[in-house]
C-alpha angles and dihedrals in degrees: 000000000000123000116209125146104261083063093043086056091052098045083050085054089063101039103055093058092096082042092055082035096055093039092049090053093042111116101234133109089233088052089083106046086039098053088056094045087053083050092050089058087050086051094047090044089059102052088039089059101055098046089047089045086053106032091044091040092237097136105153134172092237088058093045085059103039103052094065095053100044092056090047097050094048094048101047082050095050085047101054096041079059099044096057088047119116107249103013090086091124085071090068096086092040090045088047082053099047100046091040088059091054099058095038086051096035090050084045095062101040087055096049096051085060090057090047098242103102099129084072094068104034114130124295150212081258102047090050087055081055098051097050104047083047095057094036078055102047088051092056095049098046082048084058122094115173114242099013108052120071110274096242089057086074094037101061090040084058092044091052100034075065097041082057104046089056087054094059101050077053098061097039095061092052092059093049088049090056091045083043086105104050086038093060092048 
């Protein structure tokens, strides 16, 4: 196994998710806003990776595999920690979504790579919008405590968690559009 930065970033990525768990719970003023400073630097970390492990020519399997798991763990996590906030109750639907589309997408292209044909499903354009309003979102609701923070705090992380989550109905249709053919066989 070969340790190069890009794959560092992405094993900090994962560690620091009790870290991001223990600061949101705290119970501080400051817990809130810290715990979605420490997701933006995830955030930052995972776009960071990929652009070091490409620029530096430091592509690996272990990364490939990695990244992926590491976004989707952080983001279930942040997701859940929302969702079982007090006053937060309207990002159910939109989590549900979210997480749904992973594991469709992530099942899809497993699938897909069995049948050889996983390039037709690799990220897209799409899928990289998604990313980024979900994460943007994520920030600002993490940001969010009820009762403390400034109404419209909470108001535009609602607006954008469902911003998100119709963008990701929207990519993964397009995915399942791209698998329609192996799925009717």
């Amino acid at each position: 196994m070969r340790w190069n930065w890009p794959n560092l970033l992405t094993f900090f990525r994962i560690l620091i998710i009790p870290v991001l768990v223990l600061i949101f719970y705290l119970p501080f003023p400051w817990a809130h806003p810290l715990a979605a400073l420490l997701f933006g630097l995830a955030c930052i970390t995972d776009w960071l990776d990929g652009y070091l492990a490409r620029v530096l020519a430091q592509t690996s399997k272990l990364g490939a595999f990695l990244d992926p798991v590491a976004d989707k763990l952080i983001v279930a996590v942040a997701l859940v920690l929302l969702v079982g906030e007090k006053g937060l109750a309207l990002i159910t639907i939109p989590a549900a979504i979210i997480i749904g589309r992973e594991i469709v997408v992530s099942a899809l292209r497993e699938w897909m790579a069995e049948l050889g044909k996983r390039s037709s499903v690799a990220v897209s354009l799409m899928g990289k919008l998604k990313t980024t309003v979900q994460m943007v979102s994520l920030v600002v609701l993490l940001w969010y405590t009820p009762g403390v923070s400034a109404v419209w705090i909470g108001m535009l992380g609602h607006l954008l968690i469902y911003v998100a989550a119709a963008l990701t109905l929207w990519s993964m249709l397009i995915y399942l559009r791209a698998a329609l053919p192996e799925l009717r066989d």
